[in-house]
C-alpha positions in Angstrom: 65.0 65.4 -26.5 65.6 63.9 -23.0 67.8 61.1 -24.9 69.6 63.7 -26.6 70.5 65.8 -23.0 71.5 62.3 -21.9 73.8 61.7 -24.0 75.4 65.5 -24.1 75.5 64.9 -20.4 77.9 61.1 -20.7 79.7 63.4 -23.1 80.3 66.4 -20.7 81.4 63.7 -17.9 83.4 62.2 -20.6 85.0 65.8 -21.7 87.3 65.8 -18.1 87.4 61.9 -16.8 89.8 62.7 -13.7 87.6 65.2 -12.2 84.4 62.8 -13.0 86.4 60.2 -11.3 87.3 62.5 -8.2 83.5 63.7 -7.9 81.8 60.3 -7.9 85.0 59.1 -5.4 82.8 60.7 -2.6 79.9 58.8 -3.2 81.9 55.5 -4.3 83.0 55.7 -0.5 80.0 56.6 0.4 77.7 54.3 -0.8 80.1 51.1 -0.5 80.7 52.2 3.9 76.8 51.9 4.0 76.4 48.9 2.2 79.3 47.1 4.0 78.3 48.5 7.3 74.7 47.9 7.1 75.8 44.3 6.3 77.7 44.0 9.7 74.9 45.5 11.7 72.4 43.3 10.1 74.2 40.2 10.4 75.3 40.9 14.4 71.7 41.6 15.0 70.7 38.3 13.0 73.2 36.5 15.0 72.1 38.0 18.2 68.4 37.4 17.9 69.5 33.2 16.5 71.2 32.9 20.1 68.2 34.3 21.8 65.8 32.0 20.2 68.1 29.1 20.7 68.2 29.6 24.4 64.4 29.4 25.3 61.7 31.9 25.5 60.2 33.4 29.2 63.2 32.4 30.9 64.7 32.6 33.9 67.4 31.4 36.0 68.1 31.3 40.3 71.6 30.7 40.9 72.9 29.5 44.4 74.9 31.3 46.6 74.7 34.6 47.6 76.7 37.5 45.3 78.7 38.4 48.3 80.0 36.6 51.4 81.7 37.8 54.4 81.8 41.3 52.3 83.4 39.2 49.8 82.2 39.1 46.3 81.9 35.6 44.9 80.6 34.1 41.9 77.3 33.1 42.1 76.4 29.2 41.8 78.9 28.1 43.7 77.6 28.1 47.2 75.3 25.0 47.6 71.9 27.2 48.8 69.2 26.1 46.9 68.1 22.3 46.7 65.4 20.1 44.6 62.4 20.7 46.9 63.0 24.8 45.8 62.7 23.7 42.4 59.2 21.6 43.3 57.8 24.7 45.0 58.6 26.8 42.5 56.7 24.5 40.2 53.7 25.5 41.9 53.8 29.4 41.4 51.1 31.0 39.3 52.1 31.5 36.0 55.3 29.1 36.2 55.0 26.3 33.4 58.5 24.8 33.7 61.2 24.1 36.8 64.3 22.4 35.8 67.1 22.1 38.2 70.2 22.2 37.5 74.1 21.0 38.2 76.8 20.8 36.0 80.3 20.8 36.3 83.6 19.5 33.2 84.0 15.8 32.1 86.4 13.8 30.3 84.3 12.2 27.9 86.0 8.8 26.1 84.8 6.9 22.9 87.3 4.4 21.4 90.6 6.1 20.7 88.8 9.5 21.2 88.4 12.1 24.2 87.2 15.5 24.7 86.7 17.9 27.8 83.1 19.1 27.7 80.3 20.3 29.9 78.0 18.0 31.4 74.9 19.4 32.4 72.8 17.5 35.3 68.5 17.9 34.9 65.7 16.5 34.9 63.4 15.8 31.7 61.7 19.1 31.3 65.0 21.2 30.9 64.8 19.7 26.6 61.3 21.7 26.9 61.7 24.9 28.7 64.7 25.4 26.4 63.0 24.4 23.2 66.0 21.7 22.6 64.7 19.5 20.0 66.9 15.9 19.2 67.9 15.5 16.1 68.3 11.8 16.5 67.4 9.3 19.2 64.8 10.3 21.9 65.4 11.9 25.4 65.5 11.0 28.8 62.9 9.7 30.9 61.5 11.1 34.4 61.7 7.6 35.1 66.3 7.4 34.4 66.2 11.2 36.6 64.5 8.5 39.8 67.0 5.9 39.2 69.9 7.6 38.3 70.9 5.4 35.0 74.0 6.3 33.1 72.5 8.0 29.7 73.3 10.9 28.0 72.5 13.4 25.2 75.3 14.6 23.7 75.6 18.0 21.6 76.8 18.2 18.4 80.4 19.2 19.0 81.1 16.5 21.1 79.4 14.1 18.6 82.0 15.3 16.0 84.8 15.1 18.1 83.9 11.7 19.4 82.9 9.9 16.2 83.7 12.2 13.3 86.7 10.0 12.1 84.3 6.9 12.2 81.2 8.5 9.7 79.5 5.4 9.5 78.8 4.8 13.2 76.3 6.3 14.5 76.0 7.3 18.0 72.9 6.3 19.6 73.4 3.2 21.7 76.7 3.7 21.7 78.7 3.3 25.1 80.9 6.5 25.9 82.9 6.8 29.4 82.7 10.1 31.1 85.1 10.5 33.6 85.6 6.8 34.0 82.0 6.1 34.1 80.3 3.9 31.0 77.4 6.3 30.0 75.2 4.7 27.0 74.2 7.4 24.5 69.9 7.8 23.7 70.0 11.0 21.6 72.1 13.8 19.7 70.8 17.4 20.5 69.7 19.7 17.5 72.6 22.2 17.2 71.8 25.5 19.5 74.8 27.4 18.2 76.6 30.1 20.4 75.5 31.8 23.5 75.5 35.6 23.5 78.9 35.5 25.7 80.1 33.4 22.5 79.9 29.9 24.4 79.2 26.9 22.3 76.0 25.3 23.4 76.8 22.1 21.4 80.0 21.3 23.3 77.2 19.9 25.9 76.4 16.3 27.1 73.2 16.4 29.0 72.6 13.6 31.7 69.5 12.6 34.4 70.2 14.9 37.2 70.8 12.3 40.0 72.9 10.4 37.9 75.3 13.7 38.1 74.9 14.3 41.5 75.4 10.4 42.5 78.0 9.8 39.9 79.8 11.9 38.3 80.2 15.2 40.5 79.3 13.7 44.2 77.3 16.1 46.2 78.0 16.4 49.8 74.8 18.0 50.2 71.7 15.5 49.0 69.4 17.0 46.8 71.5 20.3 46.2 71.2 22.2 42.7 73.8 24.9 41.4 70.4 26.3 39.3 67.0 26.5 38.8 65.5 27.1 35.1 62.4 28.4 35.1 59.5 29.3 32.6 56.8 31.7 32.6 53.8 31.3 31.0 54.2 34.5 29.0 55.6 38.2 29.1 52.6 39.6 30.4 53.7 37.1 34.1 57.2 38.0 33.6 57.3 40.7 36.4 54.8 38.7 39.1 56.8 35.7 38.5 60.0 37.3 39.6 58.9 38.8 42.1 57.0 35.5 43.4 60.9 33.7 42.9 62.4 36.2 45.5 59.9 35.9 47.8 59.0 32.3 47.6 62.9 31.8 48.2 62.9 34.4 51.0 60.4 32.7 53.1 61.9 28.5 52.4 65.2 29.7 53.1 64.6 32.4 56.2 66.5 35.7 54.8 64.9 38.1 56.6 63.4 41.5 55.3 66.3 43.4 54.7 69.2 40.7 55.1 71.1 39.6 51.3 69.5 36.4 49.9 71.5 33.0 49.5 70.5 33.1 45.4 70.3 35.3 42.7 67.2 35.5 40.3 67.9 36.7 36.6 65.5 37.4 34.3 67.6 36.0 31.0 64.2 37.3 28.7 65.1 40.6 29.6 68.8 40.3 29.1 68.2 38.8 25.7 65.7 41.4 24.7 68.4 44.1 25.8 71.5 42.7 24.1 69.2 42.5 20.9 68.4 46.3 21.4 71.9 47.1 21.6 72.8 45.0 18.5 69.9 46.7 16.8 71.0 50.3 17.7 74.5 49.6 16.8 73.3 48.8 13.0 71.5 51.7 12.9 74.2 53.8 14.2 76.8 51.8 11.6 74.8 52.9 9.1 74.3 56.8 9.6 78.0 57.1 10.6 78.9 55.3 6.9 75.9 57.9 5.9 77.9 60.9 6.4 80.2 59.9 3.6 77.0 60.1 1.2 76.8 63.9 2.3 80.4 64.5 1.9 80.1 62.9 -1.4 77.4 64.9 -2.4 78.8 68.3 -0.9 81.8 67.8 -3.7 79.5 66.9 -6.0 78.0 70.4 -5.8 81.0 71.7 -5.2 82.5 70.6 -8.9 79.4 71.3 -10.6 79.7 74.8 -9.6 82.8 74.6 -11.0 81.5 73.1 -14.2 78.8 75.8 -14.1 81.7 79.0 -14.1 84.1 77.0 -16.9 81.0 76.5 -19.1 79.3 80.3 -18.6 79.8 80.8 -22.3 78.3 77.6 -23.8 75.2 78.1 -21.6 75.0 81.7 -23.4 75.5 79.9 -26.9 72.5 77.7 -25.9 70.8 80.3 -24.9 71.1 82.0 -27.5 70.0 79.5 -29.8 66.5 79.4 -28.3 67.4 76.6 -25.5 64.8 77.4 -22.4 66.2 78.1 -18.6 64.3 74.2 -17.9 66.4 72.9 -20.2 69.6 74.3 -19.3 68.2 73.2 -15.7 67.6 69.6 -16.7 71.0 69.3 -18.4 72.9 69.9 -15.4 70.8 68.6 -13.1 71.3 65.3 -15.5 75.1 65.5 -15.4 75.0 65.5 -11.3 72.4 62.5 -10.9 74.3 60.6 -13.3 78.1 61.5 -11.1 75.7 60.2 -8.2 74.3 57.0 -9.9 77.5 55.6 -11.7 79.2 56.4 -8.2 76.1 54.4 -6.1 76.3 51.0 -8.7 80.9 51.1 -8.4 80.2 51.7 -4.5 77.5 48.4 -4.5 79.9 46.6 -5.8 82.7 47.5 -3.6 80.7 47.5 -0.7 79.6 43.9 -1.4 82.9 42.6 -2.3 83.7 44.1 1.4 81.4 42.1 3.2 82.1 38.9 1.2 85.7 39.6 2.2 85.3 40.0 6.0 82.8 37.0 6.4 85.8 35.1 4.4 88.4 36.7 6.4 87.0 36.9 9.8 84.2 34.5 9.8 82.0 37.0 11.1 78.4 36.5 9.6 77.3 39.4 7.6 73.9 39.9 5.5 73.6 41.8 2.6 69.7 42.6 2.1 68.4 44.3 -1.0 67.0 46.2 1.0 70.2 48.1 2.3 71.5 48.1 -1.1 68.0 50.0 -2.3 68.0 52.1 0.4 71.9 53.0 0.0 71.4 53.2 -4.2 67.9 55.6 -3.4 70.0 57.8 -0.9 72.4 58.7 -3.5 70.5 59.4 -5.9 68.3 61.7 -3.8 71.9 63.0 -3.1 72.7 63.9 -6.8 69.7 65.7 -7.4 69.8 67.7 -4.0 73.4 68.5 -4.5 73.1 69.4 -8.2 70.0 71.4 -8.1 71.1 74.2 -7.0 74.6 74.6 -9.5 71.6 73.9 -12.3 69.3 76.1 -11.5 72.3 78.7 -11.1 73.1 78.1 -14.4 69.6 77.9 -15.9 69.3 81.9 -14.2 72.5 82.9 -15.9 71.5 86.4 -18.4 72.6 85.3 -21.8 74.2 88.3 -22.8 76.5 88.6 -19.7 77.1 84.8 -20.5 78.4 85.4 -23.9 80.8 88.4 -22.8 81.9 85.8 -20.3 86.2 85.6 -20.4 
């Protein structure tokens, strides 16, 4: 029996293939705008949360120099305020597990025949662990190199492949590389760290004891002075009573007093992260119910047709009706006829919607992920949709009176 209103229902879609085309358009739309935008969402929120792991976890940095000066703003970090004894007395705060200091600045960087302009990054040996940067080769720095200021480096990945990509067979550790004019001999390559949230690439990097910056590669014509200070907490729970032991801790070494600006800048980059993933998260969601509203306007025509289909067809419901066929199954037939609209429409509007994302990851590089999940959920939506929508045109059919059916013109 149900087999037998299945196929009187393919035949009825069959019986007018334009309109059935125009219907289903709706959710076609529909259903392929929530599958490709889902697929944005997810994959800028994957991306997002992968740059947040990469960068460390509990974080957060002091920057020198005060945000304005002479009620000028400046950019913070350049003004030389805070210094490497900060960095030890920060150390020694409840709840801090890891001080790095920092200084950094552009080098030419010269292998062979090759150069490249890259960062160089100035710490000490506990920056590879309160960033979580493994090595993928070679081993790190020593606390040891940081006291006498020898000429190593780590170099990221981007500057390993623009430095010895053409020469595949040589491998970069113990290697001699010149930055700036300066022989530097290489001990490790960094595990790749990928972008930064502000789309920075953390490979372009070379990472180098921090005296040996200071002495000779950047000068510093104030001893001991830092641009930054990286610090850890032990956990989320110390997050807030760590910050607020940074600002006062710097307060009292550097004599700000109450109510005067600071000479640094403490930013909590846990926080930050946790916020841009928030806003990554919220914008999926809110890609997704926007493409959403297609399903409804899909399923709004569907009614709308089936109505339609209900007035055109007032005499063959009387025939059936007449021939002993039940209101439930003049119900079901109907109601058949719009879930099968909805479902063809869902599976063409998969397919177009995944061919969509496969296109802009192509196209624009952008990463995208297409979960079955989203697909389920978009497939489950629209079906919902056709038997919503169609109800109500079946049921107003299954209540037609025969008789006034039949005398229908």
């Amino acid at each position: 029996m149900f087999s037998a209103m299945l196929g009187e229902a393919w035949h009825a879609m069959g019986a007018n293939r334009l309109r059935t085309f125009l219907t289903m358009l709706g959710m076609v739309i529909g259903v392929g705008a929530v599958v490709l935008m889902m697929a944005i969402g997810q994959g800028a929120e994957a991306s997002v949360k992968r740059s947040i792991s990469a960068m460390g976890s509990h974080l957060f940095v002091v920057l020198s120099g005060p945000p304005r000066m002479g009620g000028a703003r400046t950019a913070t970090g350049n003004a030389p305020s805070l210094n490497v004894r900060d960095a030890n007395a920060i150390g020694e705060l409840y709840g801090v597990v890891g001080v790095a200091p920092v200084t950094m600045g552009k080098g030419q960087v010269v292998y062979a025949s090759n150069n490249w302009n890259t960062d160089i990054i100035g710490t000490t040996a506990e920056y590879m662990d309160i960033r979580g940067w493994g090595l993928s080769a070679g081993y790190p720095f020593s606390a040891s190199d940081t006291r006498s200021a020898t000429r190593v480096a780590l170099l990221g990945k981007t500057v390993v492949q623009n430095l010895f990509g053409e020469e595949e067979d040589v491998d970069p550790i113990g290697k001699t590389i010149r930055i700036n004019q300066r022989p530097f001999v290489v001990l490790g390559v960094l595990d790749s760290k990928g972008q930064t949230l502000d789309g920075r690439d953390q490979d372009d990097t070379i990472i180098v004891p921090l005296t040996t910056a200071q002495r000779k590669l950047f000068g510093n014509q104030l001893p001991g002075t830092v641009r930054q200070i990286m610090v850890q907490a032990e956990s989320d729970n110390v997050m807030s009573m760590v910050e607020e032991a940074l600002n006062s801790l710097l307060n009292q070494r550097h004599n700000i007093r109450e109510g005067a600006d600071s000479d640094f800048s403490v930013r909590n980059l846990t926080a930050i992260a946790n916020s841009a993933a928030e806003t990554a998260r919220t914008m999926s969601l809110l890609l997704g119910a926007i493409a959403s509203v297609s399903l409804l306007v899909g399923g709004i025509g569907i009614m709308n047709i089936m109505l339609v289909s209900v007035t055109e067809r007032t005499r063959e419901i009387g025939i059936r009706m007449a021939i002993g066929a039940r209101e439930a199954d003049i119900l079901m037939q109907f109601l058949l006829e719009a879930i099968m609209i909805s479902i063809v429409g869902c599976l063409i509007g998969i397919v177009i919607g995944v061919t969509g994302a496969v296109l802009v990851s192509v196209f624009t590089q952008a990463e995208v992920i297409i979960s079955s999940a989203s697909v389920l959920i978009a497939f489950s939506v629209a079906a919902s949709i056709g038997v919503f929508f169609g109800f109500y045109p079946a049921r107003k059919a299954a209540r037609l009176n025969p008789i006034e059916a039949l005398r229908y013109q």
